[in-house]
N, C-alpha and C positions, 0 to 999 in steps of 0.2 A: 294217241299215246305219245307222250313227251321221250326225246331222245334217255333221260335220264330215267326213269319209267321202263321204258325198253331196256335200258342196262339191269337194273333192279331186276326185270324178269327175268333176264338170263342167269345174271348171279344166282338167282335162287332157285332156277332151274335145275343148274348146275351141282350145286349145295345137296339137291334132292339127290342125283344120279349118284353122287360123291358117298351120299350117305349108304344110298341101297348098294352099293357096291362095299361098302365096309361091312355091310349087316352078311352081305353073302361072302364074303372073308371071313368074319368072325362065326358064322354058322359053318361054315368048313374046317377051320381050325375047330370048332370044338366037336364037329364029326368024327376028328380024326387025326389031327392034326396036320403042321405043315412044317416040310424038313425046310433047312437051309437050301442043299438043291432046288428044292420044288419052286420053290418063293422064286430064286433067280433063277433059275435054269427051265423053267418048265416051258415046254411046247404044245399046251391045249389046256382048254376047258378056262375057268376065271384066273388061273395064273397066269396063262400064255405073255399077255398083254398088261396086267394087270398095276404095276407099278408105273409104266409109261404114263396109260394112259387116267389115272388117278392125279399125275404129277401134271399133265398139260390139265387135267381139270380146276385143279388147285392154282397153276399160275396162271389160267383164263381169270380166277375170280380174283385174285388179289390185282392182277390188271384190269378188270372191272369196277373193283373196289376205287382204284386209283380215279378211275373216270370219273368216276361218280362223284367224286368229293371235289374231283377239281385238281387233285395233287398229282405228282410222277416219280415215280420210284429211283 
């Protein structure tokens, strides 16, 4: 597997994880919804973390994106 190949799998790795975690966001919001507290304040379950770690997934890819093409942000 070509180094750019290896990038491409991870991006789209990523992409997948990125997605099922919006699907289990958007199925708890329409469980129940979700307060302002909750969203930033909360200490368990898919809130806890949930912004953090969405937002280093998001800048893995558009840093991978970067590789890929050859550009730099």
């Amino acid at each position: 597997m070509s180094d750019v190949e290896a990038l491409k799998a991870e991006k789209n790795k990523l992409i997948e994880e990125m997605l099922e975690l919006q699907k289990k966001f958007i199925d708890r919001e329409h469980d129940g919804g979700i307060s302002g507290k909750e969203y930033y304040y909360s200490q368990e379950g898919l809130l806890k973390d949930y912004r953090e770690i969405y937002m280093e997934k998001a800048m893995r890819v558009v840093d991978l994106s970067h590789q890929i093409v050859g550009s730099h942000p």
